[in-house]
N, C-alpha and C positions, 0 to 999 in steps of 0.2 A: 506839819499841818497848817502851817500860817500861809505856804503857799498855794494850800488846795488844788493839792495836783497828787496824781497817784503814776509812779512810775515802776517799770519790773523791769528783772535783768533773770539772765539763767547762771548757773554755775562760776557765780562772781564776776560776772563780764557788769560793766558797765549798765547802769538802767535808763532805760527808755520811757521818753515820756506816752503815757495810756492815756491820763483823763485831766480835764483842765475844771475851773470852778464847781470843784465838790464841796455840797453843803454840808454835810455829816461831820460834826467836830470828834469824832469819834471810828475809829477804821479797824476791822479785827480781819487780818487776810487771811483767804482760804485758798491753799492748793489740793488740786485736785491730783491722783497718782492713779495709771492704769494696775497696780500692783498694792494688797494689804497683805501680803506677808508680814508679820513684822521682824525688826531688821533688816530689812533686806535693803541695800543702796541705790536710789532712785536716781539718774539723770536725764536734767529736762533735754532733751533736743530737738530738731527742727521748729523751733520757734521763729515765725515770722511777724511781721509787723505788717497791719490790715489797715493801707490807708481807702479813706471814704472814697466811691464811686466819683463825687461833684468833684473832688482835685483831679481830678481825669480831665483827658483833652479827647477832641472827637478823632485827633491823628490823620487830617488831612495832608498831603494829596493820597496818602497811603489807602486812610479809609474815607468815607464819606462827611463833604462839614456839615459843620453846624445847621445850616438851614434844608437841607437833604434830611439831615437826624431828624428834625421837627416835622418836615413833610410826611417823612414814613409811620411816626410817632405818631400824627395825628390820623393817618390814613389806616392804620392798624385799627387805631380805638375805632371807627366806626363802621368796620368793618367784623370786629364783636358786636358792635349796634347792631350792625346788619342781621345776624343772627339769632335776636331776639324778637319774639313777636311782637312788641310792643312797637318796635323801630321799625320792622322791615317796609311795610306801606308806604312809611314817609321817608327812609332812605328813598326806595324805587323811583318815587314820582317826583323827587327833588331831581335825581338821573336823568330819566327822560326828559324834565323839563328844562333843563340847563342842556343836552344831546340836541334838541331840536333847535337850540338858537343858533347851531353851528349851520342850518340849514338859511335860516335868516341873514347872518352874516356874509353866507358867499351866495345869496340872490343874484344878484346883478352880474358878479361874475361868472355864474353857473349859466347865467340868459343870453350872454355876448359868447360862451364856449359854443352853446348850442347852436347860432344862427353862423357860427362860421363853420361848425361842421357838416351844418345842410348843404351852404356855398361849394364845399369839398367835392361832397358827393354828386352832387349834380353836374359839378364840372367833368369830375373821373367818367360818369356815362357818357356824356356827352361825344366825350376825344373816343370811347370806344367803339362808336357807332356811324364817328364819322372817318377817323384818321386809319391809314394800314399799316400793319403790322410793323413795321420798322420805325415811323414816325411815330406811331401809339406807343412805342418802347421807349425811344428817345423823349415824349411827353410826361410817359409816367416818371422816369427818373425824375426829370425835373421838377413835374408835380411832389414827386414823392421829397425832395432837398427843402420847397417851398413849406410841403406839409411840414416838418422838423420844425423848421423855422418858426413858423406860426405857431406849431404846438407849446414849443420853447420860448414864443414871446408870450401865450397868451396865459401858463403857466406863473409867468412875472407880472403878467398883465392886474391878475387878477387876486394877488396879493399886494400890489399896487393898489387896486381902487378899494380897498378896505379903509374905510375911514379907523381912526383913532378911538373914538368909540365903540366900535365894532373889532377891535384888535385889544381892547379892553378886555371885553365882553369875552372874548374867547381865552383869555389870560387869565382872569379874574373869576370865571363861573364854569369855563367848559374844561380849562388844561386840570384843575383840583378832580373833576370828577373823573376823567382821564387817567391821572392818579389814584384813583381810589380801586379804579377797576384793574390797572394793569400796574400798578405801583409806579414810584418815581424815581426810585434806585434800588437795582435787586444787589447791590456791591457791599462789601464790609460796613455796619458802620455800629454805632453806641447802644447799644438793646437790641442788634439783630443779632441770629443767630449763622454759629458759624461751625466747620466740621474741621480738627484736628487730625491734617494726611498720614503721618506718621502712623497715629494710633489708631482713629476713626471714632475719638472722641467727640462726643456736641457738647457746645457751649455756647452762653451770650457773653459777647462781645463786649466789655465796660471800659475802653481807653486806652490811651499810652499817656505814661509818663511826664513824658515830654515835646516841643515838637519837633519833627523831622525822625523821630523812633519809625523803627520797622515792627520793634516788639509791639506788642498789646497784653493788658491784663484782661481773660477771661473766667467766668465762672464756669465751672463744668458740671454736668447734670448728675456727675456720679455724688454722692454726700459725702463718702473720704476725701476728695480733693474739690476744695471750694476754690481755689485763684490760684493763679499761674502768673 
């Protein structure tokens, strides 16, 4: 007792340490037996030892890290928010109003797409109205190589003229609600749930060990078998 610690072993095997600064100067142990016959010879087996959920790793590249685990953790809970009358209103209109800055952000380059697709168009009638048949072929190819090009510059064009504030703004306020609607990793990871091929067991997910493990400890939804 001086060490205030409570350890258990089964059938003389060596004991294992349980519980660490116990206050209780005083200890009367109970074993529990699936069996009151009396006499009858009881042995303990399949005892395991249940280390806590936090000494778990989130087991990246395997499963999902640490900062993945937090985004879907937090994307979950407000998505029970969502659900409840009190939240749904002000979920919504946070949504929408962070969705529409995405609109503000690519102004300019949405305005420079436009005026060169007019350019386009106007040209393509033009060759068809004046040029014959073999020449208007031989144009359009070429129209058609320049269009690509263009397409393809103004695609970079216009992630280019996105200021740093505006590349903020979309990192910071629009990619999270992005996440919340379509999630930000549907892969393995620490509190998600996962399905057991073999069996067709469901369970959540609670870590490995150690890292670079392929294993993981799972809890299973059945109540006979709590971790694996």
């Amino acid at each position: 007792m001086e060490a205030r610690t409570i350890s258990f072993g089964k059938n003389g095997e060596e004991p294992k340490l349980a519980f660490e600064d116990v206050d209780a100067t005083e200890l009367y142990p109970c074993v529990m037996f699936y069996s009151s016959n009396p006499g009858e010879k009881v042995k303990i087996c399949d005892m395991q030892m249940r280390g806590t959920p936090r000494d778990l790793l989130p087991g990246d590249p395997v499963c999902s890290p640490m900062a993945t685990v937090l985004a879907e953790a937090t994307t979950q809970l407000i998505r029970i928010l969502h659900r409840t009358d009190h939240w749904t209103h002000r979920i919504n209109k946070t949504i929408i109003e962070r969705l529409h800055k995405i609109k503000l952000c690519f102004r300019d380059a949405a305005s420079m797409s436009g005026g060169v697709g007019g350019q386009r168009l106007k040209k393509s009638r033009s060759v068809q109205s004046r040029e014959e048949h073999d020449a208007q072929r031989e144009s359009q190819e070429s129209t058609a190589k320049t269009d690509e090009d263009r397409g393809r510059q103004g695609r970079h064009h216009g992630l280019g003229e996105l200021s740093e504030q505006n590349l903020k703004t979309l990192c910071t306020e629009v990619w999270p609600v992005l996440a919340v609607i379509g999630g930000a990793d549907t892969g393995l990871r620490v509190g998600g749930r996962c399905v057991h091929k073999q069996t067709g067991r469901h369970a959540t997910l609670l870590g490995v060990v150690k890292e670079g493990s392929t294993s993981a400890k799972v809890q299973w939804d059945e109540a006979e078998i709590t971790l694996r």
